[in-house]
C-alpha positions as CSV (number, residue, x, y, z in Angstrom):
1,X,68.0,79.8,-96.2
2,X,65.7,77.1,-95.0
3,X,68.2,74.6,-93.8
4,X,69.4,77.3,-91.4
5,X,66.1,77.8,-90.3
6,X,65.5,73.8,-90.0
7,X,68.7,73.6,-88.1
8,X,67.7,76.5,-85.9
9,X,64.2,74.8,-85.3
10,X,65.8,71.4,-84.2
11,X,68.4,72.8,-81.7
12,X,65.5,74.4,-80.5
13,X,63.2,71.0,-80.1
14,X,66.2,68.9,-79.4
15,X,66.6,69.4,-75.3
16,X,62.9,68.2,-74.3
17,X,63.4,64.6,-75.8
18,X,62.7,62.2,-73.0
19,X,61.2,65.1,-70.8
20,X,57.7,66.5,-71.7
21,X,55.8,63.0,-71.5
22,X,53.3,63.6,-68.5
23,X,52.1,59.8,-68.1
24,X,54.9,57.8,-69.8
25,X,54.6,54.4,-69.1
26,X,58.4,53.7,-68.8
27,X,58.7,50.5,-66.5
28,X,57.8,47.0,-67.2
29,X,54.2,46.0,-67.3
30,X,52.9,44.9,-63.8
31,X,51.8,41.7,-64.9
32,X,55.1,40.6,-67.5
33,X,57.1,41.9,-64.9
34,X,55.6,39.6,-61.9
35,X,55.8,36.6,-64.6
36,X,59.4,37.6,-65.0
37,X,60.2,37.4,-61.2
38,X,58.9,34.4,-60.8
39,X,61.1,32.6,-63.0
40,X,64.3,34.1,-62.5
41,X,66.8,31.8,-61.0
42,X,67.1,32.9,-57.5
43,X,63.1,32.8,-57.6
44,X,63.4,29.3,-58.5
45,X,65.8,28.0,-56.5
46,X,64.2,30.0,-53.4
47,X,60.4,27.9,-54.3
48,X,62.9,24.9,-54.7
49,X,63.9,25.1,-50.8
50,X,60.8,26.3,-49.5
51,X,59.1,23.4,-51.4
52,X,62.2,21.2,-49.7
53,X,61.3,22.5,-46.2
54,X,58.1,21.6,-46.3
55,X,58.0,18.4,-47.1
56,X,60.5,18.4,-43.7
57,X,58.7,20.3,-41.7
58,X,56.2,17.6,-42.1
59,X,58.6,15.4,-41.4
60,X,58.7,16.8,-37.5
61,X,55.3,17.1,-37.2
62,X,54.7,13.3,-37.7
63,X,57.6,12.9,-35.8
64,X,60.7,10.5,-36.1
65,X,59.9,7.4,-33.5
66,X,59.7,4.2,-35.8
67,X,58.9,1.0,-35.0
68,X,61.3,-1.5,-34.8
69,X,61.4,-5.5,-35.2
70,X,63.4,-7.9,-33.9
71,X,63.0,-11.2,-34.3
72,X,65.6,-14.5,-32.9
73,X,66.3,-18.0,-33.9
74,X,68.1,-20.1,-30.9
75,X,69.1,-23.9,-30.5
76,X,69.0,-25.0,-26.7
77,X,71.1,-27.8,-26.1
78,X,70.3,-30.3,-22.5
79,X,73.6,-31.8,-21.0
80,X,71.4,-33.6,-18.2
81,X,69.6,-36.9,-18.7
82,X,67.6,-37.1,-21.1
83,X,69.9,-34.8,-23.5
84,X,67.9,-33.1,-26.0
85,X,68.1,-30.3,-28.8
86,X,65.4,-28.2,-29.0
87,X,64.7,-25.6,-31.1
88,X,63.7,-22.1,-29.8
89,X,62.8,-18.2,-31.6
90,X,61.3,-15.0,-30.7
91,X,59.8,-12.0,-32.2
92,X,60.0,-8.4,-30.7
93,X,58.3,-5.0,-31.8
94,X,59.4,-1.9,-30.1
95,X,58.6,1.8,-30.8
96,X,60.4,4.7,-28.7
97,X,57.8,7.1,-27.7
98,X,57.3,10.8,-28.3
99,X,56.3,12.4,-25.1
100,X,53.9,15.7,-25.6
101,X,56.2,18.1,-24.7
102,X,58.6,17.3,-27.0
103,X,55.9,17.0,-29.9
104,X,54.9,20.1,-29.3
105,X,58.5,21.6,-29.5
106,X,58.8,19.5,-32.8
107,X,55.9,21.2,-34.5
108,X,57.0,24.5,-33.4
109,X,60.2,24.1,-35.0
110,X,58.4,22.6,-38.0
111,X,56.3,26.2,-38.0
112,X,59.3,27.7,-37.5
113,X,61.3,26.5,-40.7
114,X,58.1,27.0,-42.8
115,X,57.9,30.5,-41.8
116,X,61.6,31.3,-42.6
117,X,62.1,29.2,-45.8
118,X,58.6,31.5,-46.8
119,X,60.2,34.7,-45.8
120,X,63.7,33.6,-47.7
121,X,61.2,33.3,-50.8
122,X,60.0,36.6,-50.0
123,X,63.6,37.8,-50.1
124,X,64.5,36.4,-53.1
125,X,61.1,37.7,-54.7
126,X,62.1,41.2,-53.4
127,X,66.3,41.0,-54.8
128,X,65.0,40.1,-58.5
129,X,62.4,43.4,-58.0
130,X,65.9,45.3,-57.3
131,X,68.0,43.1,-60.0
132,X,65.0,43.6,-62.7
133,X,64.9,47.8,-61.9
134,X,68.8,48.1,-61.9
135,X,69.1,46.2,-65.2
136,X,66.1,48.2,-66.6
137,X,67.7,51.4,-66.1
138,X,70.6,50.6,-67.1
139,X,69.0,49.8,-70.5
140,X,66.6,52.5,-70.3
141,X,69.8,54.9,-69.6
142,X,71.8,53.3,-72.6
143,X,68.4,53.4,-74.9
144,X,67.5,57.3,-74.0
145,X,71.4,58.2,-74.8
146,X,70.9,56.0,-78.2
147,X,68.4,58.3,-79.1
148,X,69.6,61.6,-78.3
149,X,73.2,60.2,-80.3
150,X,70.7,59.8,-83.1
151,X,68.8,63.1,-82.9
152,X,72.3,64.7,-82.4
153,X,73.9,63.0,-86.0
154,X,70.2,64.5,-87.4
155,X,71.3,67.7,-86.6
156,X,75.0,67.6,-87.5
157,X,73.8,66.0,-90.6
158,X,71.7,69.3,-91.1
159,X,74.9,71.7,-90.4
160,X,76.5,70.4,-93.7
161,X,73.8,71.2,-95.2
162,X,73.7,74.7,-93.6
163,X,76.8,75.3,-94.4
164,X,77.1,74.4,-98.0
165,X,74.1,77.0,-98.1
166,X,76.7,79.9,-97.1
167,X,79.4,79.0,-99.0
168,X,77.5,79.0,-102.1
169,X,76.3,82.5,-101.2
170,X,80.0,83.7,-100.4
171,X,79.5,83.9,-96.4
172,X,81.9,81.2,-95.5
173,X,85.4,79.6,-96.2
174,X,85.3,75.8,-97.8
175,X,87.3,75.1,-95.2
176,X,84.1,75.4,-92.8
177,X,82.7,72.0,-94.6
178,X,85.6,70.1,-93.2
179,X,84.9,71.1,-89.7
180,X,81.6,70.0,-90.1
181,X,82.1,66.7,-91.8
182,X,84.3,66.2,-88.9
183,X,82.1,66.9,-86.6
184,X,79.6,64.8,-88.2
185,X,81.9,62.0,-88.0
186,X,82.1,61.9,-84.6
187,X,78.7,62.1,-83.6
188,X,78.3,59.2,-86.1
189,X,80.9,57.3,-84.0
190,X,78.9,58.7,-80.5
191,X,76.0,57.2,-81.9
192,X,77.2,53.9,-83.1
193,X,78.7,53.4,-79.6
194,X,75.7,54.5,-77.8
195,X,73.6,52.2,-79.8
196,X,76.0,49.3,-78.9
197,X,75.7,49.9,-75.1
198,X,71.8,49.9,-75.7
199,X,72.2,46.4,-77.6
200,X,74.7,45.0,-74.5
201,X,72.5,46.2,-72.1
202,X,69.2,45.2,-73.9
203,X,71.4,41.9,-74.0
204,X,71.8,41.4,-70.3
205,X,68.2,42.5,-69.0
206,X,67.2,40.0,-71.3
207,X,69.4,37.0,-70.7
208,X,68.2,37.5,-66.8
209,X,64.7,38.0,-67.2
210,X,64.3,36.5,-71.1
211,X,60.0,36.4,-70.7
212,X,60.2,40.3,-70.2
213,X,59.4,42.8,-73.0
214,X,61.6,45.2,-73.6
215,X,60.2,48.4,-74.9
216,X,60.1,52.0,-74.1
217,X,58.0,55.1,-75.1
218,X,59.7,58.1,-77.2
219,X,59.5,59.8,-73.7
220,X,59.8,59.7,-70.0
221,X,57.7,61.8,-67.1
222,X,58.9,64.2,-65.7
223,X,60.0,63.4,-62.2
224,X,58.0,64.0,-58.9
225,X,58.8,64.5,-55.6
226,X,57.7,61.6,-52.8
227,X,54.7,61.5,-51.9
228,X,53.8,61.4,-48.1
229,X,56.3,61.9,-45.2
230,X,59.8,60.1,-44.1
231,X,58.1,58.5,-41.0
232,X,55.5,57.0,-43.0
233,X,57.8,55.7,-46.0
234,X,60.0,54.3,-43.5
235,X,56.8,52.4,-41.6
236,X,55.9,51.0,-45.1
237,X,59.2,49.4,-45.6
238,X,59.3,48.0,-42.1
239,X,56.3,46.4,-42.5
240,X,57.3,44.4,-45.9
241,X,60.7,44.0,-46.1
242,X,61.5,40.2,-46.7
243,X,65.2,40.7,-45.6
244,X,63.8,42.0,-41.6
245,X,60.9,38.6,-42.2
246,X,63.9,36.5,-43.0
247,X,66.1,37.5,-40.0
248,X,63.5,37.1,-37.3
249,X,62.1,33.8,-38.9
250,X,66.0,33.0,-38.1
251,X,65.4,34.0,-34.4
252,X,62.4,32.1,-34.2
253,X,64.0,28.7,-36.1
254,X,67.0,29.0,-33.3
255,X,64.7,29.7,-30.1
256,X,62.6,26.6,-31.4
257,X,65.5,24.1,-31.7
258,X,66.6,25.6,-28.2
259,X,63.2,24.2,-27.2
260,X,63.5,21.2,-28.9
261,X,67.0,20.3,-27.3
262,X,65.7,21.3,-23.9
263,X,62.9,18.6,-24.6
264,X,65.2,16.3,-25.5
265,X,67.5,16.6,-22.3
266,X,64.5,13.9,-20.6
267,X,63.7,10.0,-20.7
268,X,63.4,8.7,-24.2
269,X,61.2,6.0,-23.4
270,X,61.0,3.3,-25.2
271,X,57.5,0.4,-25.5
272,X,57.6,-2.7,-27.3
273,X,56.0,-6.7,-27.4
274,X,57.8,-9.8,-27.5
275,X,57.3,-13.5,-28.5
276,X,59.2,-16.2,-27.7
277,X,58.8,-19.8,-28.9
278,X,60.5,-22.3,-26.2
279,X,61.3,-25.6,-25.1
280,X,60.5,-26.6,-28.8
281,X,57.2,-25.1,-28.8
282,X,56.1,-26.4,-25.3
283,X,56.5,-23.1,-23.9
284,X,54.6,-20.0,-24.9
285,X,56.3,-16.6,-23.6
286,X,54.2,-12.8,-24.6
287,X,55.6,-10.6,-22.6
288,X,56.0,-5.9,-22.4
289,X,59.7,-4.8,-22.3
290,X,60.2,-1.1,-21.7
291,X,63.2,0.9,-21.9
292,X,64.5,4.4,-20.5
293,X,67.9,6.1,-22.0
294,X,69.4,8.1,-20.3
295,X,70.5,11.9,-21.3
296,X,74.0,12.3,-21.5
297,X,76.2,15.7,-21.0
298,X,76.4,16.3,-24.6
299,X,72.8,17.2,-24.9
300,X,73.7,19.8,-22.1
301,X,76.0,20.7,-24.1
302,X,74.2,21.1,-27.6
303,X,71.1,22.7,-25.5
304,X,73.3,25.7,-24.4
305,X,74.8,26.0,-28.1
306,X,71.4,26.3,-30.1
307,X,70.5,29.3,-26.8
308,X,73.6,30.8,-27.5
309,X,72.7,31.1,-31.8
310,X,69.4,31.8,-30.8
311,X,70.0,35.0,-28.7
312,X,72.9,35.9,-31.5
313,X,70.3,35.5,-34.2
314,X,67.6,38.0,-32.0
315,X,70.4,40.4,-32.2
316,X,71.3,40.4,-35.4
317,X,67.2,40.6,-35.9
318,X,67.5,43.8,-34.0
319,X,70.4,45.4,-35.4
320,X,69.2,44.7,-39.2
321,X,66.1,46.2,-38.4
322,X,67.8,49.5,-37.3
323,X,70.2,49.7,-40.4
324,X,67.2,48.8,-42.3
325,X,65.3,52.0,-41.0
326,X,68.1,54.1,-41.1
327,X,68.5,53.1,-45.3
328,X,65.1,53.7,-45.6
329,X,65.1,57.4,-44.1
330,X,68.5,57.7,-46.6
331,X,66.5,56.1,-49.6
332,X,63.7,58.7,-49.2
333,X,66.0,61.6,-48.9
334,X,67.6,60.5,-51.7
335,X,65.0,60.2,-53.6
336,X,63.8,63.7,-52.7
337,X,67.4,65.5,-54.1
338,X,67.2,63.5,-57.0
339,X,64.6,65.4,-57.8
340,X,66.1,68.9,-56.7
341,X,69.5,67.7,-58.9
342,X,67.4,66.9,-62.0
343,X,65.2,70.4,-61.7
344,X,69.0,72.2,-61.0
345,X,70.3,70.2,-64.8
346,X,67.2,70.3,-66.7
347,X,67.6,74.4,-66.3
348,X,71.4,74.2,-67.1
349,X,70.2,72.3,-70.3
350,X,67.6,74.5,-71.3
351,X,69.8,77.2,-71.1
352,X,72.8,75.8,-72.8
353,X,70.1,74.7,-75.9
354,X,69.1,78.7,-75.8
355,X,73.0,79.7,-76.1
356,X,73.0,77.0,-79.3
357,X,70.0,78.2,-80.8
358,X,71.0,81.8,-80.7
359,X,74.7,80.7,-81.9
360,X,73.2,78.8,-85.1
361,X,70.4,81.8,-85.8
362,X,73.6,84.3,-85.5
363,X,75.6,82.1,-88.1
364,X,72.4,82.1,-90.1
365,X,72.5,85.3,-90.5
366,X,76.6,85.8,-91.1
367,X,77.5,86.4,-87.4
368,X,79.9,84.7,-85.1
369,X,81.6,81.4,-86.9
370,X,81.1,77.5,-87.3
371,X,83.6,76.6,-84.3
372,X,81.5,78.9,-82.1
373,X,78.7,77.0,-83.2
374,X,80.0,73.6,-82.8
375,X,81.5,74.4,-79.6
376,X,77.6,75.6,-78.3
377,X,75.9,72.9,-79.3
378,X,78.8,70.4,-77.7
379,X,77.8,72.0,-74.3
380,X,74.4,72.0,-75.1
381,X,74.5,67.7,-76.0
382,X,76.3,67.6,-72.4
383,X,73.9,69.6,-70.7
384,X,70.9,67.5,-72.1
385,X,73.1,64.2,-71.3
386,X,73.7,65.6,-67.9
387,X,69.7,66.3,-67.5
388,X,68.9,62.8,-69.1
389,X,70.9,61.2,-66.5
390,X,69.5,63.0,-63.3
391,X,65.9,62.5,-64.4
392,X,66.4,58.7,-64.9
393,X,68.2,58.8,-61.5
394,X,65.2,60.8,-59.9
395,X,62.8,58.2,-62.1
396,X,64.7,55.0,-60.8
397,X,65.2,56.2,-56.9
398,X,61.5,56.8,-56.9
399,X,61.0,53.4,-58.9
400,X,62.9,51.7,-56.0
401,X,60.9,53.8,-52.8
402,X,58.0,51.8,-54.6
403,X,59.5,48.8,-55.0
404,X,60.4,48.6,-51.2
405,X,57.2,49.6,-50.1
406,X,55.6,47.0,-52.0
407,X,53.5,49.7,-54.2
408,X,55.4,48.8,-57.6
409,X,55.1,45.0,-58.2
410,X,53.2,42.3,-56.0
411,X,55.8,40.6,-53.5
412,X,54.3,39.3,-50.7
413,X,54.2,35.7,-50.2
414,X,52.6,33.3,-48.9
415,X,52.1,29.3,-48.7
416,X,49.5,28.5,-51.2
417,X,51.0,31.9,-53.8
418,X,54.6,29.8,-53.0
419,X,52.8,26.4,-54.5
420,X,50.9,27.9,-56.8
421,X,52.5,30.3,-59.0
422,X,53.1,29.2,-62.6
């Protein structure tokens, strides 16, 4: 009788796989998975504009007046006694100038477009954190199923075996081996299905982050409540979350162009030198020219447009930052029943791997029969299925509090990190 007491062992040990590990290091490593953020695509093309809007927020701070030259050829012709053709020219070199109120309200619109092109970066740092934790649970899901598929065709692989023992000693029918070749079959076919899923979603984590290593332990932690209060989870993600930046960097980009308009709604002086060659050379003229245009009702106009965006954009500041609290609060709860739900299946599973281990002990010992068996230990793979998938659920809500508390990876950005970073 040892097969039935191997089999009886592994239903036994088969329900804490993935759940006994007290410090499993089951998410990327900190410093592959900043590497990885960095050069996903929406990274990229983020650093791409933020490098962009620099260079044009420079532009603004140096300002746009250029000079301009002007230069004339002319042929004066005398109709009086004596009559003459004489050649004449001139040069001319203007400049419009840039009064300082306006510069000022240049350069804090230049400020301004920095700051939000940086927060945008910050965004799209922050999306591939959620893109990168999504996809790894996903695979972490598929890979954890993979293996429990696997231990699951160990054990049915072990029934045959079991039950070849009792029909040698007269205990059971032959037709008992069919059952269980049948039910070896399909957990074969579970398994091989499971381990594609695991190799499709290995398959997409990789294609979007290809620099990250993917690898997991033989088991995960077991999963723990929150730490701290609501209030204060909620405070953390106020105070980093690139999406809230982003939005009043907006605000701030339209109330500076207001300013900038409103600047513009003045004189636009203009200051240049001319020299003119007359009389064919016997007249020498250097003189200043200066000119004034005048504002016109368009820049009325395009003035009380950029207010109007600006004071839509400090709304929408204001009502993102109150959905953002109120998803926060949710996340956190959340987080916290995950918990309660996983605790609730992981005693379900425990119990239902009890029921299967006394079921195969009884049919070790010529009680009860193979289907009662076989049904047990179904409900006891969809118990530990159902207990996998609540404590990866706990394990990735609590993943994601981290994430948007900047406690998981490194996120914050800033101008010389934005330049920097390989």
């Amino acid at each position: 009788m040892n097969a039935v007491h191997t089999l009886t062992l592994a239903l036994a040990l088969a329900a804490p796989v993935f759940t006994t590990a007290a410090n499993a290091d089951y998410l990327p490593d900190p410093a592959a998975a900043e590497a990885a953020l960095w050069a996903s695509p929406m990274v990229r093309n983020a650093r791409g504009e933020f490098a962009a809007q620099t260079l044009r927020s420079q532009g603004l701070q140096r300002g746009r007046e250029e000079w301009t030259v002007g230069a004339d050829i002319l042929q004066r012709r005398i109709q009086t006694t004596p009559r003459d053709d004489q050649a004449e020219w001139g040069l001319a070199l203007s400049r419009p100038l840039r009064l300082p109120a306006r510069a000022a309200a240049d350069r804090a619109l230049a400020g301004a477009l920095t700051g939000h092109a940086e927060a945008s970066l910050g965004e799209a740092l922050h999306e591939s954190g959620r893109q990168l934790l999504a996809l790894w649970f996903d695979w972490l899901n598929e890979a954890s199923q993979a293996a429990l598929w696997q231990a699951q065709w160990a054990l049915a692989d072990q029934q045959i075996a079991t039950v070849n023992a009792r029909i040698r000693l007269g205990e059971a029918p032959r037709s008992e081996r069919i059952n269980a070749e049948a039910a070896l079959a399909q957990v074969r076919l579970q398994q091989q299905l499971a381990a594609m899923r695991e190799q499709q979603a290995r398959n997409r984590l990789s294609a979007q982050f290809p620099g990250l290593p993917v690898t997991m332990d033989d088991t995960l932690p077991q999963p723990e409540q929150p730490r701290g209060t609501v209030e204060a989870y909620v405070n953390a993600v106020m105070a980093h979350n690139h999406e809230l930046f982003r939005a009043r960097r907006q605000a701030e980009v339209r109330q500076a162009e207001a300013l900038q308009l409103a600047k513009r709604r003045s004189v636009d002086p203009n200051v240049g030198l001319f020299y003119k060659n007359e009389a064919g050379g016997n007249e020498h003229v250097l003189g200043l020219n200066v000119g004034l245009t005048l504002p016109g009702a368009a820049r009325r106009t395009d003035q009380q447009a950029a207010e109007q965006l600006s004071a839509t954009a400090q709304d929408a500041a204001i009502l993102l930052a109150q959905r953002l609290r109120r998803e926060a609060r949710a996340d956190f709860e959340t987080a916290v029943a995950q918990v309660a739900n996983w605790q609730q299946a992981d005693r379900a599973a425990q119990a239902l791997a009890e029921a299967a281990r006394l079921a195969a002990r009884g049919y070790s010992l010529g009680e009860g029969s193979l289907d009662q068996v076989l049904v047990n230990r179904r409900l006891a793979l969809e118990g530990q299925l159902m207990a996998q998938q609540a404590q990866l659920s706990a394990l990735s809500a609590h993943a994601r509090l981290k994430l948007d508390s900047h406690q998981l990876w490194p996120l914050d950005v800033d101008a010389d990190s934005a330049h920097a970073h390989p």
